[in-house]
SERO-517902 format. One record per residue (C-alpha): residue number from 1; residue in one letter; x, y, z. Coordinates in steps of 0.1 Angstrom, whole numbers. Example, Ala and Ser with C-alpha at 12.3 -4.5 7.8 and 13.67 -1.06 7.14 Angstrom:
2
   resi   resn      c1      c2      c3
      1      A     123     -45      78
      2      S     137     -11      71
//
This chain:
492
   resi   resn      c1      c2      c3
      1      X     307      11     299
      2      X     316      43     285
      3      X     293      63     263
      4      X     299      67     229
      5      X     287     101     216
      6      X     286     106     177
      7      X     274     147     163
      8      X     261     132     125
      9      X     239     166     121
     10      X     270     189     109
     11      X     303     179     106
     12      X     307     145     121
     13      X     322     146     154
     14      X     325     117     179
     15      X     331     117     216
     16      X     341      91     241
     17      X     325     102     276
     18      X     328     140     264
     19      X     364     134     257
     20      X     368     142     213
     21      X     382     116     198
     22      X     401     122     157
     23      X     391      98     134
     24      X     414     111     108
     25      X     405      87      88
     26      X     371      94      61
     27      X     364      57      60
     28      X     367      44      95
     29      X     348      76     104
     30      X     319      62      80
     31      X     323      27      95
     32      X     314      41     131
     33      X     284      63     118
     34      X     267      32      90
     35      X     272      12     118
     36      X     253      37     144
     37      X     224      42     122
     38      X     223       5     113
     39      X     214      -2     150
     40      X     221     -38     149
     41      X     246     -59     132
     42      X     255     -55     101
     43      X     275     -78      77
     44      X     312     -74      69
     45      X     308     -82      34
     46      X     279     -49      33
     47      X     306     -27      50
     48      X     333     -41      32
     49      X     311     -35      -6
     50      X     300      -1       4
     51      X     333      15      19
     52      X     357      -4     -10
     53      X     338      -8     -39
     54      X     361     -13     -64
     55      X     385     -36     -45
     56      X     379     -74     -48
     57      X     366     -93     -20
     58      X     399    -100      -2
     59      X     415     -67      -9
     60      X     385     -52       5
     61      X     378     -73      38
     62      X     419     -70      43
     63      X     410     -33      43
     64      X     382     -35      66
     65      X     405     -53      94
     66      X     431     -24      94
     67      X     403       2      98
     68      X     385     -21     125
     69      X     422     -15     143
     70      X     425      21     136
     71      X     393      27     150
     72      X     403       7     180
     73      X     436      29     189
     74      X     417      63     182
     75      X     394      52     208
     76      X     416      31     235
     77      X     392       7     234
     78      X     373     -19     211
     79      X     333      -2     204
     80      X     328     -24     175
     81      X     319     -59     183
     82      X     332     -81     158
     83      X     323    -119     151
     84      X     339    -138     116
     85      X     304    -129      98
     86      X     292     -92     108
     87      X     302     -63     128
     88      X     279     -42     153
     89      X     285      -5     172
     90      X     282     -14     211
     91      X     248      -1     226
     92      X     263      29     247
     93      X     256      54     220
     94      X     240      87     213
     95      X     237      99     181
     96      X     220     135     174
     97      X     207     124     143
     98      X     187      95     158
     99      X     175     115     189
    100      X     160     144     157
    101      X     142     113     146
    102      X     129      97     180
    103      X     119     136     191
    104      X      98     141     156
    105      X      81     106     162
    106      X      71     116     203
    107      X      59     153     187
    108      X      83     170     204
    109      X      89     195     178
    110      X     107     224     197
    111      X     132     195     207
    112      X     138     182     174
    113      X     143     219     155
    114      X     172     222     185
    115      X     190     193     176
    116      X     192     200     140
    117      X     222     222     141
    118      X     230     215     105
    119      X     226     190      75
    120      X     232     155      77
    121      X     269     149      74
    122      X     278     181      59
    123      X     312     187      45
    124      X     317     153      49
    125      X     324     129      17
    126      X     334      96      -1
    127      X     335     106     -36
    128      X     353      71     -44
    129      X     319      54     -21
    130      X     287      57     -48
    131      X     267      36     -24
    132      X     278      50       7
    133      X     273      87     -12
    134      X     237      77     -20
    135      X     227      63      13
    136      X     238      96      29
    137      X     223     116       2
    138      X     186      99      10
    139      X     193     100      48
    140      X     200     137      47
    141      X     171     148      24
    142      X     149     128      51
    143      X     162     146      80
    144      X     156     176      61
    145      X     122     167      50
    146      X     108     161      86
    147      X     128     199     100
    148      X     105     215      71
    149      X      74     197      86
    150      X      83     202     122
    151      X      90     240     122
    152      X      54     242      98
    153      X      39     231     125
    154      X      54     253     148
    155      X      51     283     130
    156      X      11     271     131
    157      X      12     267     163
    158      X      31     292     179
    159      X       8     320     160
    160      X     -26     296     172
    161      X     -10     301     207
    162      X      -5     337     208
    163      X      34     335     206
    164      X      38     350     174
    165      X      74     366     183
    166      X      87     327     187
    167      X      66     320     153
    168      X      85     340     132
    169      X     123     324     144
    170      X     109     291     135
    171      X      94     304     102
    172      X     126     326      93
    173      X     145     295     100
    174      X     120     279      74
    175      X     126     304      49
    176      X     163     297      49
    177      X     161     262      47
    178      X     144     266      12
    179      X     148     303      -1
    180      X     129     295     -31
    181      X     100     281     -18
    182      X      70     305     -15
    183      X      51     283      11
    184      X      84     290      34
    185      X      78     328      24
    186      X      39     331      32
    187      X      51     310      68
    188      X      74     341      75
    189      X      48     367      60
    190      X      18     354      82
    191      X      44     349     113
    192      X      51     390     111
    193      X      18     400     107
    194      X       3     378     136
    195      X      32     394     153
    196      X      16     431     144
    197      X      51     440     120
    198      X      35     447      88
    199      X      66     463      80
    200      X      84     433      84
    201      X      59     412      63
    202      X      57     439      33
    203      X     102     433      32
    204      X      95     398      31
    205      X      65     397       7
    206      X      94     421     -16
    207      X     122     396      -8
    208      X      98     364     -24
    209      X      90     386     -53
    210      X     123     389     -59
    211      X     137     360     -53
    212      X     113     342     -74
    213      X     120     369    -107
    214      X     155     365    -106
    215      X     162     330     -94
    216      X     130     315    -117
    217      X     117     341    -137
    218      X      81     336    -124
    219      X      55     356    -110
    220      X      45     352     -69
    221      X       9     330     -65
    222      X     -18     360     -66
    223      X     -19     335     -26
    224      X      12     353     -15
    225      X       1     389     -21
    226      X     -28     383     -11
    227      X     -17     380      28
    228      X      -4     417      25
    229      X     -33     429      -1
    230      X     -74     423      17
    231      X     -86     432     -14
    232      X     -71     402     -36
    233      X     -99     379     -50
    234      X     -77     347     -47
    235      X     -89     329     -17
    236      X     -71     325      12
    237      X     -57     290      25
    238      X     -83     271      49
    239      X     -58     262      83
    240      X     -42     231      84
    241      X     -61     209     115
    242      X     -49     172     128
    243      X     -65     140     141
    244      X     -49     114     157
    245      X     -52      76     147
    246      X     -29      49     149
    247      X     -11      72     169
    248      X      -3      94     143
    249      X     -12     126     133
    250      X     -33     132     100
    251      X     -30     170      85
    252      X     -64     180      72
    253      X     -88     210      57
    254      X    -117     220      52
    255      X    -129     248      25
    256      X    -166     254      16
    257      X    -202     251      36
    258      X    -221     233       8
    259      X    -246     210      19
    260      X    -227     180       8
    261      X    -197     170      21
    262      X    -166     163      -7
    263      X    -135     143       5
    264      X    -103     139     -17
    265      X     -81     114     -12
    266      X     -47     123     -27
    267      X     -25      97     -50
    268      X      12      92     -36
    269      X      24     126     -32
    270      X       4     156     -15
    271      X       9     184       6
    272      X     -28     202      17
    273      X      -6     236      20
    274      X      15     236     -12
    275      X     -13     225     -31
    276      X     -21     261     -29
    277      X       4     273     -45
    278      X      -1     265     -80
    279      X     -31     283     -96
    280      X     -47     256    -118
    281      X     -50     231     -87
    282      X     -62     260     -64
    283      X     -86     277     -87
    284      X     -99     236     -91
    285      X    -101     232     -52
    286      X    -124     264     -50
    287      X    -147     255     -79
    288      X    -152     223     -59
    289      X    -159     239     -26
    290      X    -183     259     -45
    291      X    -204     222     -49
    292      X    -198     213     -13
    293      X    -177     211      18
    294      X    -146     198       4
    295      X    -120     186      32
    296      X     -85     175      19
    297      X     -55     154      37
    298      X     -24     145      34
    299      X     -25     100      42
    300      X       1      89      66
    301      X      37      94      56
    302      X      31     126      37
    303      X      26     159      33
    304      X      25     173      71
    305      X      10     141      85
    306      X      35     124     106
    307      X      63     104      86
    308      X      60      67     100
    309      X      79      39      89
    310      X      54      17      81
    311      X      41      13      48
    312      X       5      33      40
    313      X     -14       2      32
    314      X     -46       6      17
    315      X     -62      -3      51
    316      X     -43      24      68
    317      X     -55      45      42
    318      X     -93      37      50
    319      X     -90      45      86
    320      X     -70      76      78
    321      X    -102      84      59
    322      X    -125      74      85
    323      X    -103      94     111
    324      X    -108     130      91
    325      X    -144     126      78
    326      X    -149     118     120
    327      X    -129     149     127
    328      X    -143     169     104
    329      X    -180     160     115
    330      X    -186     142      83
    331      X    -214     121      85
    332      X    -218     114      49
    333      X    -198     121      16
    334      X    -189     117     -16
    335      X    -155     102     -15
    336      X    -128     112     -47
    337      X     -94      90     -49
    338      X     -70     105     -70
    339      X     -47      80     -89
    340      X     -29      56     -61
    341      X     -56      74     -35
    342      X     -84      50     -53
    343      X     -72      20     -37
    344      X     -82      28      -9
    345      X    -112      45     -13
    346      X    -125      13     -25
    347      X    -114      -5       9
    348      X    -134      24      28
    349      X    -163      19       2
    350      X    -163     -17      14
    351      X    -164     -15      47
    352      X    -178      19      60
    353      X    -210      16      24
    354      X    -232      37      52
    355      X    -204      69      52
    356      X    -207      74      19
    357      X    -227      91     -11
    358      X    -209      82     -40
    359      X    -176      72     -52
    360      X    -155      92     -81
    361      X    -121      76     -91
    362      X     -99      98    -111
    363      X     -71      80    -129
    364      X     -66      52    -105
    365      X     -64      15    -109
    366      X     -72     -19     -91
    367      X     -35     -37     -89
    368      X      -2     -16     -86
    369      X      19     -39    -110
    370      X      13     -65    -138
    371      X       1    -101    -135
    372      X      -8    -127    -163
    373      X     -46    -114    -155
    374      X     -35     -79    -151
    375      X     -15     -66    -182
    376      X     -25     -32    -176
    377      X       4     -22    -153
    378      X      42     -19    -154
    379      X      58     -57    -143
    380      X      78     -50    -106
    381      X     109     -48    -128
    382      X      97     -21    -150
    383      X      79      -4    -111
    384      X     113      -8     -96
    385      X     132      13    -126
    386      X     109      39    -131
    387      X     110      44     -89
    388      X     150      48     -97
    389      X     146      75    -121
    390      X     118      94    -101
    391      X     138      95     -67
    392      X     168      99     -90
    393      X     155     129     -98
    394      X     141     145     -64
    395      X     147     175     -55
    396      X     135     189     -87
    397      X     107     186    -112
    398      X     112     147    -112
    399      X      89     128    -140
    400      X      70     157    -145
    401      X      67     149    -182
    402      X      49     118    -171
    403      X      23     135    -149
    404      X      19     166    -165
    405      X      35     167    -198
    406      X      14     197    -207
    407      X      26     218    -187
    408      X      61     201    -186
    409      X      78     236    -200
    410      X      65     256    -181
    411      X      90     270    -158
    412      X      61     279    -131
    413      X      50     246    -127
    414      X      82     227    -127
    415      X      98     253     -99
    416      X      58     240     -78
    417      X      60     205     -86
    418      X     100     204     -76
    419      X      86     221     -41
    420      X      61     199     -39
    421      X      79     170     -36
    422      X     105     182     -15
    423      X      84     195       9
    424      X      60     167       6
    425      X      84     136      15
    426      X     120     125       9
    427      X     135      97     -14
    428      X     138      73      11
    429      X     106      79      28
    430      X      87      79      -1
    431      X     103      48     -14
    432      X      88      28       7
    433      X      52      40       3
    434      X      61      34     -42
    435      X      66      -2     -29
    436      X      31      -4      -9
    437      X      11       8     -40
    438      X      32     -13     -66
    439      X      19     -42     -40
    440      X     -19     -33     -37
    441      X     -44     -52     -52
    442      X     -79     -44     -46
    443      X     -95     -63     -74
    444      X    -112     -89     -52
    445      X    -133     -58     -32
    446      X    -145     -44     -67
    447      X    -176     -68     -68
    448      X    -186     -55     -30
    449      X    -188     -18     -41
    450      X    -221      -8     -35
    451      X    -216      30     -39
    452      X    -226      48     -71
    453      X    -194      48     -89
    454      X    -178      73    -116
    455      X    -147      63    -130
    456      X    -128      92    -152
    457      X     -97      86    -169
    458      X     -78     104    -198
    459      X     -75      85    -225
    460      X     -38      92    -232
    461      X     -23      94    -193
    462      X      14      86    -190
    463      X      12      78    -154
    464      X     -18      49    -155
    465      X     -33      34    -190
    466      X     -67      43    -195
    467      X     -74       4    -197
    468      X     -70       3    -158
    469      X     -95      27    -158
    470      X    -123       5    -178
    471      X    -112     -25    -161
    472      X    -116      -4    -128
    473      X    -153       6    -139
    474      X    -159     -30    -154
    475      X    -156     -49    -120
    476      X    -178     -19    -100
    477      X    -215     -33    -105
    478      X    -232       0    -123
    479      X    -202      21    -122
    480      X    -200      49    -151
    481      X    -171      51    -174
    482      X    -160      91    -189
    483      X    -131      89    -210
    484      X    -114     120    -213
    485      X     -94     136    -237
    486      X     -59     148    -226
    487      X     -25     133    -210
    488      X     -22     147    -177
    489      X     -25     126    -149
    490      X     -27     156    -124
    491      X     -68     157    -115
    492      X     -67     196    -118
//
C-alpha cells in the first residue's frame, strides 16, 4: 500500500509515495486533512455539515460525493474508505502535525521543534466553513502552545547542559514566536549571557524595552532588567525543576528556606515562570517565601507540565501534589489551593492527613456546577457558555473583568494575563480540563478533613460566590471562615 504523506504544519501539501499530488480544490484538500487528524471514521453527515454548512442535507452530501471523486482522480487511487454511513483516511499516512504531537508526548523535544516548520495550516482557509475555521483555529493555537513549552525547556536545558550556543537558537526562535512576550525575551537574555555575549543580551534587553513601549505602552518587569543589572532588588526567578508521575512530567519551584514548608496549588490556569512577570503576584510570592519554603507547580496539562489528554481530575491533582512535595523533600506542609486548585487539595487532605500541617483555601469551592442542593454555582448550561466566551476570547486578556476587575484597565496587566494564558494552555487543551472542574464534586470528602482549615473568600468575587466559600468552611469540622473585602478572584 502506498504511503500517504500529508505536510499540515505550513501550507498543506500532500504526497503519494514522495510523488506531490494538486488538490486544487480548498474543500477536498480539508476533507483529506479532518479526516487525517480524525484518525478513525468519521460520519458523512459531520463532513458533509462542516465543509457545506449552508447547503441542506441533500445538496450537501451530493457535494461530498463529487469531492470523494475528485480526490480519487488527483490521487489515482481510492485513500478514503467509504461505507453508506461514514468515511475514513486509509492507515498508510504520515502527517507532520501528528508526529509534532507524538514527539512532544515521548519528550523528544529537539525532534518536535524540527518538525514545526510553520503554523498549523497557514495560508490555508474556508472563510464560507465557521466550524471548520474554528476547529483549525483551536488545533493551531495547540500546536503552538506545546512549540512554546518545548523550546522553554530546551532553552533550560541546553544552558543546564553547558550548550549555551544551541540555547540561544531555540530561545531566539522563542522570541519570535511571541515578540511581545517578556518571558520569551528573559529566555533569549539568560541564553546570551550563559553563552558569555553580554553584548548580545544588553541588544536584547533594549529590543524588549522597546518593544513593550511602543507596542503596549508599558514599562519592562524590574525581573527583566534585573538579568543585565546585579544590583536590582527584585528577586530573581527560582529554576523551573520536574518530577515524573503518571508518566508525565510536573514543572515545579522552590523559593525560600523557612522552616516550614508552603505549597500552592494553582486554580485552572498557571504558569510557575510567567507568574513572575507581573509585580503584584511576584512581590506576593516573595512575601510568602519570607514565611517558609514555598514550592509552586503547574498540575498536569498546564503551564510547562506536559499537556496530556486526559482530564486533570482531582485525584490526579493529589498525586501531582504528592509527586512535588516528594521531589522537593517535603515531608510536611501547609497546603494552599487557589480557586479550582482547592478541590483537590481536599482529596490530598483526605488521603495523605500525615503530609500536612494545615489547609488554606482561597476562593475555591466544593462542586464545579449547580445542583438542587448546590445553588451556589453556574447550572452546566450557564458553565458551558461562559467556557464559550472565555476561549472565545484567548489569545488576549479573556474574562479578565471577571477575575480581576480591578485591575481590568490597566494596560500592564491585561498585556500579562493575555501572556499568561497563551503561554499557559491552548483553547482546546484547556477546554477539556473547564469540563473536569465543572464536573468535580468533593462535597462528600469535606466531613474527612482532619487538617486545620482556613477558608478566605472575597465577599464580592465574580469568578466563585462567596457562599461556596461558607458552605466550603461549613462542612470542614473546625474550619475558619475570613471574609474579605474586595472582587478579585486572583489570590495576589
Amino acid at each position: 500500500m502506498e504511503l500517504i504523506q500529508l505536510r499540515l504544519l505550513g501550507f498543506p501539501e500532500f504526497r503519494l509515495d514522495g510523488r506531490r499530488i494538486e488538490l486544487a480544490l480548498r474543500k477536498a484538500a480539508a476533507l483529506v486533512i479532518y479526516l487525517a487528524e480524525a484518525g478513525g471514521p468519521v460520519a458523512r453527515d459531520v463532513a458533509a455539515t462542516l465543509l457545506w454548512p449552508e447547503a441542506d442535507a441533500e445538496a450537501a452530501r451530493a457535494r461530498l460525493r463529487r469531492t470523494l471523486y475528485k480526490i480519487r482522480v488527483a490521487f489515482g487511487e481510492e485513500i478514503i474508505s467509504a461505507s453508506a454511513a461514514s468515511l475514513s483516511l486509509r492507515p498508510a499516512v504520515e502527517a507532520d502535525a501528528i508526529a509534532f504531537d507524538h514527539a512532544c508526548d515521548a519528550g523528544r523535544l529537539d525532534e518536535a521543534a524540527g518538525l514545526y516548520s510553520g503554523d498549523y495550516l497557514a495560508g490555508f482557509s474556508l472563510p464560507d466553513c465557521p466550524e471548520f475555521e474554528e476547529w483549525v483555529f483551536f488545533r493551531r493555537e495547540a500546536l503552538r502552545s506545546r512549540l512554546v513549552q518545548a523550546l522553554e525547556r530546551l532553552v533550560e536545558a541546553r544552558i543546564a547542559g553547558g550548550a549555551a550556543r544551541t540555547a540561544v537558537l531555540h530561545a531566539t526562535r522563542l522570541a519570535a514566536l511571541d515578540p511581545l512576550s517578556e518571558s520569551a525575551h528573559r529566555h533569549l537574555i539568560r541564553a546570551h549571557l550563559a553563552a558569555g555575549d553580554r553584548a548580545a543580551a544588553e541588544r536584547q534587553g533594549e529590543a524588549c524595552v522597546r518593544l513593550l513601549r511602543d507596542e503596549l505602552g508599558v514599562a519592562p518587569d524590574p525581573a527583566t532588567l534585573a538579568l543585565l543589572h546585579a544590583s536590582d532588588a527584585e528577586p530573581e526567578m527560582p529554576r523551573t525543576r520536574y518530577v515524573a508521575v503518571d508518566g508525565i512530567h510536573i514543572a515545579y519551584q522552590t523559593i525560600g528556606s523557612g522552616p516550614a514548608d508552603i505549597v500552592l496549588v494553582p486554580g485552572f490556569i498557571s504558569h510557575v515562570e510567567r507568574i513572575w512577570e507581573d509585580r503584584s503576584c511576584r512581590a506576593w510570592l516573595s512575601a510568602v517565601s519570607r514565611l517558609g519554603r514555598l514550592i509552586l507547580f503547574d498540575r498536569r496539562g498546564m503551564g510547562l507540565s506536559d499537556r496530556v489528554g486526559a482530564r486533570p481530575t482531582v485525584e490526579a491533582t493529589a498525586r501531582d501534589i504528592l509527586a512535588v512535595m516528594d521531589a522537593a523533600g517535603s515531608r510536611k506542609a501547609v497546603l494552599v489551593g487557589a480557586s479550582e486548585g482547592g478541590p483537590g487539595c481536599i482529596r490530598f487532605a483526605v488521603d495523605h492527613p500525615d503530609r500536612l500541617t494545615g489547609l488554606v483555601l482561597w476562593g475555591s469551592l466544593a462542586k464545579g456546577s449547580r445542583a438542587p442542593d448546590y445553588p451556589f454555582a453556574l447550572t452546566s448550561a450557564q458553565y458551558d457558555l461562559w467556557q464559550q466566551r472565555l476561549l472565545a476570547g484567548w489569545g488576549g486578556p479573556a474574562e479578565i473583568e471577571t477575575f480581576a476587575p480591578s485591575v481590568a484597565q490597566d494596560r500592564q496587566a491585561r498585556a500579562w494575563w493575555a501572556g499568561l494564558l497563551r503561554a499557559a494552555s491552548s483553547p482546546g487543551a484547556v477546554a477539556g480540563l473547564l469540563q473536569a472542574l465543572r464536573d468535580a464534586d468533593v462535597r462528600p470528602l469535606l466531613s474527612k478533613v482532619t487538617a486545620p482549615t482556613l477558608v478566605l473568600h472575597r465577599r464580592g468575587d465574580r469568578a466563585v460566590r462567596v457562599e461556596a466559600g461558607r458552605d466550603l468552611a461549613a462542612g470542614i469540622a473546625g474550619a475558619r471562615f475570613v471574609e474579605m473585602e474586595g472582587e478579585d478572584h486572583w489570590f495576589w
